[in-house]
N, C-alpha and C positions, 0 to 999 in steps of 0.2 A: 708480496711473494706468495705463490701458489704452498700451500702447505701438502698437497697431492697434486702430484705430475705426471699425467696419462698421455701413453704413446701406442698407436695401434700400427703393425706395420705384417704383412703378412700372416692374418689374421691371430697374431697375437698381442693381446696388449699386455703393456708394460705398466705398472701401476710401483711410483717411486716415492715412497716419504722424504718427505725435500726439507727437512728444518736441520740443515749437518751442524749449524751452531750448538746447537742444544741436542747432539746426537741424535737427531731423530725423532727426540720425545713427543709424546699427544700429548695437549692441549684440546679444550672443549672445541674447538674449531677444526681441529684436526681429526676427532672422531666421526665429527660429521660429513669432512671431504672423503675421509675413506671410504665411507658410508657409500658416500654418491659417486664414488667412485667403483665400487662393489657393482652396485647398484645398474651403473650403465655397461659396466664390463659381461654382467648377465644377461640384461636385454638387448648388448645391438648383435646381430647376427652377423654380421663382419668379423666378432670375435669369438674363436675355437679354445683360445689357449690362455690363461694368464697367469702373468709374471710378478711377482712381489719382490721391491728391491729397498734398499735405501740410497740416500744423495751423501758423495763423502765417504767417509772411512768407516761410521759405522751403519748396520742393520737400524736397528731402532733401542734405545734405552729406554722404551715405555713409557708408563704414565709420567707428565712433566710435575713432580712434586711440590714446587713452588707457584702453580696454577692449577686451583682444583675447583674453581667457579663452577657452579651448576645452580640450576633454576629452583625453586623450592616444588617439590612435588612432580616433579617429572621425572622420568625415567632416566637413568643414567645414560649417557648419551656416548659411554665404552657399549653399554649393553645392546643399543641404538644398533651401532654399526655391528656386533656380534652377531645380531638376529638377520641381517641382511648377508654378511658370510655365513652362514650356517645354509643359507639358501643357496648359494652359486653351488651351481650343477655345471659345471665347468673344470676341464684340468686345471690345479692349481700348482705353480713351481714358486721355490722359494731361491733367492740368490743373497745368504748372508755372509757381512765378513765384521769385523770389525766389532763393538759390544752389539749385541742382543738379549736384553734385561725384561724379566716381565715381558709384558704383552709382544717386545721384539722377542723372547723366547716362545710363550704361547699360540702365536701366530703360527708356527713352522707345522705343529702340530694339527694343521688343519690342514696341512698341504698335500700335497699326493707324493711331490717329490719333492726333496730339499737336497741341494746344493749348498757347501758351505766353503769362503776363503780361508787361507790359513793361520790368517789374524784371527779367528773367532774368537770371542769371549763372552760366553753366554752365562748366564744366572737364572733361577728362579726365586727370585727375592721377595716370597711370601715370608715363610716364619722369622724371617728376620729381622720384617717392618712390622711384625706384631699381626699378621693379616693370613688370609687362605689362599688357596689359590683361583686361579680365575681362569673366565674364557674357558670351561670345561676342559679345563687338563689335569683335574683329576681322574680324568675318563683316559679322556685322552692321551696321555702319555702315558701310563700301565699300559694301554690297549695297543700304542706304539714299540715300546719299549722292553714290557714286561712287569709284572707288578713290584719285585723286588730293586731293582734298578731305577724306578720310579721312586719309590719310596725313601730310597737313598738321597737323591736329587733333589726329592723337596725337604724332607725333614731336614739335610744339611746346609739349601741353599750355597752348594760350594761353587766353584767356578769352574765351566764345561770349554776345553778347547776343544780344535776341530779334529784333536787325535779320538778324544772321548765322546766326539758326536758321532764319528763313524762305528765306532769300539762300540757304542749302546746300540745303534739302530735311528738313532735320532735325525741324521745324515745320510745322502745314500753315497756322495762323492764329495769329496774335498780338492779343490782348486786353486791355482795362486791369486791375491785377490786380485791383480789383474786382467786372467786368464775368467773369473767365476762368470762375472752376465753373459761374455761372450757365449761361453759353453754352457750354461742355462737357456738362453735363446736357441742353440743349437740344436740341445734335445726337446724345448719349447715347437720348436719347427717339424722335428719329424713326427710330433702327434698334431701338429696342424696340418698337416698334409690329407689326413685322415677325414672320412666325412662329420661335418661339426656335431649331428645329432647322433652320431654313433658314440661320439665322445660324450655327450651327455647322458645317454642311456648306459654308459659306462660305466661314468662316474655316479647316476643315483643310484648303480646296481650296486656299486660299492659302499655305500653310502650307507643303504637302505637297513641294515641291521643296526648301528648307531645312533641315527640322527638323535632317537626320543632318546637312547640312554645319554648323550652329549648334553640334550637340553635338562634332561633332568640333573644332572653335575651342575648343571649351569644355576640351574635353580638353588641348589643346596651349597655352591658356592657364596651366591649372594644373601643365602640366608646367614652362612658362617662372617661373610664380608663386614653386614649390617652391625652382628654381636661382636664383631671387633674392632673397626672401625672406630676411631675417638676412645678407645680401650686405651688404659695406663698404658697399654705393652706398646700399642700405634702411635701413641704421641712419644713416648720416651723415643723409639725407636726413628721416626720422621723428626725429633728435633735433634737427635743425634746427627744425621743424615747431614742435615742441613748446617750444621754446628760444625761439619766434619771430624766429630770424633766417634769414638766407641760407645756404643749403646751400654746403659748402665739396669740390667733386667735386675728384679728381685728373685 
């Protein structure tokens, strides 16, 4: 089974995390499909517009916890595909419903426009698993959001529905979640109408004050990741998780 499922149809493609068992989670195999999924969505010229969705009920619940294989000495291969969305110069739409945890919550934040169903249940579940946050949203969401509202959100790690994603700015519309891709695709369609390179001179002009402050987050996120990472607080916290019960901090 494809763990990314690309659909190109009147110059927009639709880029779907397809693992609904496991809510959508990444797996090392899955950062790399996104990756090359990113990837070809920016170089074919067929495509104006793209669409980020999940398979099933929910968005995505992030990193798969119970597979964290990676190589010795390479690059993290979340940060792999990071660096190839930081590159799309492409309108990006977002169609969430259902959990969006971690990186199904940081993701949105790179999008130009997000749509949300009214199942959402979003998290940012850094402090919680003893970790920082990631994917530059510590830029990114103050810069979305607002710095105080932001700070709430992650220092509390509490849980965002889709009343509280339109309420912050985090959302621009909220949909049934049967009603969401359709009318995603909808508003996807009337900026593909538009000429593709205008759309991308658009989107770097928008861009173009951010990118180095996004990548430098990004930097100082993985420098805070490293120095916690396998910390008392990460393990107590990941075997709680996984234990399902309540994290026992000091």
């Amino acid at each position: 089974m494809s763990l990314i499922l690309t659909d190109i149809h009147q110059r927009i493609c639709t880029i779907t995390f397809n693992r609904p068992e496991k809510k959508n989670a990444f797996n090392r195999s899955g950062w790399f499909a996104l990756r090359d999924a990113v990837v070809e969505a920016r170089n074919n010229d067929a495509v104006s517009v793209v669409v980020i969705t999940g398979a099933g009920k929910d968005f995505s619940s992030g990193v798969d916890l119970s597979d964290l294989t990676g190589e010795p000495g390479e690059k993290p291969p979340f940060e792999v595909m990071m660096d190839e969305m930081m590159l799309l110069d492409k309108p990006l739409l977002a169609a969430a419903k259902g959990v969006a945890i971690g990186f199904g919550a940081t993701a949105l934040f790179h999008c130009d426009v997000v749509y949300v169903g009214e199942s959402l249940r979003m998290r940012l579940p850094f402090v919680n698993l003893g970790l920082v946050p990631e994917a530059g949203c510590s830029y990114t969401l103050p810069r979305n959001i607002g710095y105080q509202q932001a700070a709430e959100l992650l220092f509390t790690a509490e849980w965002i529905n889709a009343e509280r994603a339109i309420e912050t700015g985090i959302a621009r519309r909220v949909f049934s979640d049967d009603e969401l891709l359709p009318k995603t695709l909808e508003k996807a369609a009337e900026m593909a109408q538009w000429p593709r390179n205008a759309l991308r001179e658009t989107k770097r002009t928008l861009m173009q004050a951010h990118t180095a402050a996004i990548n430098q987050a990004r930097e100082l996120e993985m420098a805070g990741m490293m120095r916690q990472v396998g910390s008392a607080e990460n393990i107590e916290a990941v075997t709680a998780f996984l234990e399902k019960r309540a994290p026992r901090f000091d």
